[in-house]
Structures are given as structure tokens and as C-alpha cells.
Backbone as CSV, one residue per row, in Angstrom:
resi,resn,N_x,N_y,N_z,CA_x,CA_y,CA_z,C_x,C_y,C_z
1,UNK,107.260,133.315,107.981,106.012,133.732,108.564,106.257,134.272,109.969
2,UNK,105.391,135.332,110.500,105.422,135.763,111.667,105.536,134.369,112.886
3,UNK,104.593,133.873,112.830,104.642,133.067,113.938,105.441,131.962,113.986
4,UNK,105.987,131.476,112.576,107.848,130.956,112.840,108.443,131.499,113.513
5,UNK,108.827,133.058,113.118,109.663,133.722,114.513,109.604,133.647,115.555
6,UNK,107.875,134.089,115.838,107.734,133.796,117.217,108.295,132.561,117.788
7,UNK,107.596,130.964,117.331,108.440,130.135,117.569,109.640,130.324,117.968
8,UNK,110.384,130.604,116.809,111.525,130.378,116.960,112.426,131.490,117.762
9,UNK,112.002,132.426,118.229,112.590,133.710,118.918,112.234,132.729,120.577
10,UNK,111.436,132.368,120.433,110.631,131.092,121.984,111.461,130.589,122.368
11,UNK,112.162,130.094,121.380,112.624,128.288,121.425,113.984,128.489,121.695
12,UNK,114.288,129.582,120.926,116.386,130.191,121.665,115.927,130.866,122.602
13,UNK,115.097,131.943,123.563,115.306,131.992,124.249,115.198,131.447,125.521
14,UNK,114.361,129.910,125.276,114.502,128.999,126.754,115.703,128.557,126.577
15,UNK,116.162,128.178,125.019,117.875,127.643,125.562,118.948,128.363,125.773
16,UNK,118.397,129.898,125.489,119.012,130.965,126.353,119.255,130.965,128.243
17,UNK,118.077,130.596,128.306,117.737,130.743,130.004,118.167,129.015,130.616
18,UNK,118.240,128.323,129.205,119.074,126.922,129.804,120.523,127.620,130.052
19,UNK,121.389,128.238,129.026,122.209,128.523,129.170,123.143,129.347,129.994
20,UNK,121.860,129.968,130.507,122.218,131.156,131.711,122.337,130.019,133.375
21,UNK,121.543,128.897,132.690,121.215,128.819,133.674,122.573,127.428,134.190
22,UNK,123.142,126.727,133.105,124.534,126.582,133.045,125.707,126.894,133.514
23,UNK,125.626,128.629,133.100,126.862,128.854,133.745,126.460,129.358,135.019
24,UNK,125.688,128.989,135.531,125.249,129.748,137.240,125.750,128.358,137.476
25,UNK,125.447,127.290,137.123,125.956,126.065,137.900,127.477,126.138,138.023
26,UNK,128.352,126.356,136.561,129.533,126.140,136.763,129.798,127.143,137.286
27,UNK,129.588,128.553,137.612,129.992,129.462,138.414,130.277,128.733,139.726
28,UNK,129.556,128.394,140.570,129.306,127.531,141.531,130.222,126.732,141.855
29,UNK,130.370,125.512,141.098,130.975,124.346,140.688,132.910,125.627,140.775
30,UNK,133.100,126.463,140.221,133.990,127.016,140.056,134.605,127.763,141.441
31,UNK,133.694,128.188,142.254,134.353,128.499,143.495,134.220,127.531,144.480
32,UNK,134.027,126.538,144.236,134.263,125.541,145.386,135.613,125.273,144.760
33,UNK,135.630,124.769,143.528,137.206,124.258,143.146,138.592,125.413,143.532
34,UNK,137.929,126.195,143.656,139.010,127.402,143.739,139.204,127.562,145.533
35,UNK,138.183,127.251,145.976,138.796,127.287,147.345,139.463,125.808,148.057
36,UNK,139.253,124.844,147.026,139.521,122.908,147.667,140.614,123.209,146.394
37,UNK,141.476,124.270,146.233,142.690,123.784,145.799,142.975,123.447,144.474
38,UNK,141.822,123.169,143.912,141.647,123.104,142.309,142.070,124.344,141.235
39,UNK,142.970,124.946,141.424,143.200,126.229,140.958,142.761,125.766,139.202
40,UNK,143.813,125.262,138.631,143.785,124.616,137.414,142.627,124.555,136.790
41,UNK,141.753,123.595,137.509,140.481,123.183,136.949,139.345,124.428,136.916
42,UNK,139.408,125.344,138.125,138.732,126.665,137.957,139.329,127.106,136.862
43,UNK,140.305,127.558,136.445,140.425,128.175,135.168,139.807,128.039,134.346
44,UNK,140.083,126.405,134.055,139.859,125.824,132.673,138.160,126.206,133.121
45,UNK,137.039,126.171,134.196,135.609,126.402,133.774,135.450,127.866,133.432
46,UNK,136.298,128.502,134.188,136.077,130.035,134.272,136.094,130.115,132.763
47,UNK,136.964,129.600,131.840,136.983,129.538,130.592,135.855,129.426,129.557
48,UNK,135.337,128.155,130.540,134.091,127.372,129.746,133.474,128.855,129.675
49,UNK,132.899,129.305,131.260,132.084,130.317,131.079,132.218,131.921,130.415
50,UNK,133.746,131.935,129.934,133.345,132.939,129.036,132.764,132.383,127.532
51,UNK,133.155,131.430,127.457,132.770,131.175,126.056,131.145,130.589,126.057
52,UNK,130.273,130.558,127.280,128.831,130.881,127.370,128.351,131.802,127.153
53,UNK,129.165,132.724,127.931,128.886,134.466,127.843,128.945,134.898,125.998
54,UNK,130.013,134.561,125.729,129.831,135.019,123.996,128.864,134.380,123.769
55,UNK,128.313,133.356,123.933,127.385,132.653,122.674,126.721,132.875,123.141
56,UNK,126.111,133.592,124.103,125.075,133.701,125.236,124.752,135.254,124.279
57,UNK,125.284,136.124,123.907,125.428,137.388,123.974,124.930,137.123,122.499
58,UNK,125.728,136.507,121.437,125.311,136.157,119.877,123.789,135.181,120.016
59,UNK,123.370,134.833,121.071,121.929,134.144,120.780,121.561,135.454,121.370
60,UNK,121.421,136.118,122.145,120.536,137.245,122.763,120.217,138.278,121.129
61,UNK,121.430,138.558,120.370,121.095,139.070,119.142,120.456,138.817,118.240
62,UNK,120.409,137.353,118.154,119.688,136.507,117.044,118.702,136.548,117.715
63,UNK,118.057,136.954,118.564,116.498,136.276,119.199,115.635,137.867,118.802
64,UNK,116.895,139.137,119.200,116.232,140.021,118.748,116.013,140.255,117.390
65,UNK,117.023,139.684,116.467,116.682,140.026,114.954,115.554,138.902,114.433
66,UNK,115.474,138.051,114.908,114.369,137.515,114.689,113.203,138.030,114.943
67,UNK,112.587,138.301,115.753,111.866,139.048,116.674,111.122,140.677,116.242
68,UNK,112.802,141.248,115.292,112.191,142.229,114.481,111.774,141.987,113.461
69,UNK,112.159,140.816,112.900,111.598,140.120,111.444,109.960,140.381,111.098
């Protein structure tokens, strides 16, 4: 039904904007470690945050194919 989608096009994109809103933290969290010497541990988030960015990018698609449903 239409307004399932809607729902549900709703409902991924606040945990879209949770998710955006995630890696703004570890962005953050990531240049402090990178300047206190933590080289290592920045990596390993810089990491985390590409693999937000993909799933970030595959929910942005699914919200639109829903959406065209």
C-alpha cells in the first residue's frame, strides 16, 4: 500500500539522518585521535566511516525506490 511506503521511506530516512549523523561524530572523534597520536585507531574509524558512507548511499536508494513504488 501507498502509505506503507510512505511509512516506511519515513522510517529509513530518520535512520538515515541517525546515520549521517554518526559518522559526523566519528569524523570528530577521528581528528582528535589523529592529532593525540592515535594514528592506528583513526584509521581503523576512518574505516568505520567508509563503510557508513556505502550503506548510507544503498539506504539513500532504497528510500528512493520505495518512494517510487
Amino acid at each position: 500500500m501507498p502509505s506503507d511506503n510512505i511509512a516506511t521511506a519515513d522510517a529509513l530516512t530518520l535512520l538515515l539522518h541517525n546515520q549521517h549523523a554518526i559518522c559526523a561524530a566519528i569524523e570528530e572523534i577521528t581528528v582528535w585521535l589523529s592529532e593525540n597520536g592515535a594514528g592506528v585507531v583513526a584509521d581503523n574509524a576512518v574505516a568505520a566511516m567508509e563503510t557508513l558512507d556505502v550503506n548510507a548511499q544503498a539506504i539513500t536508494d532504497a528510500i528512493l525506490r520505495i518512494r517510487q513504488s
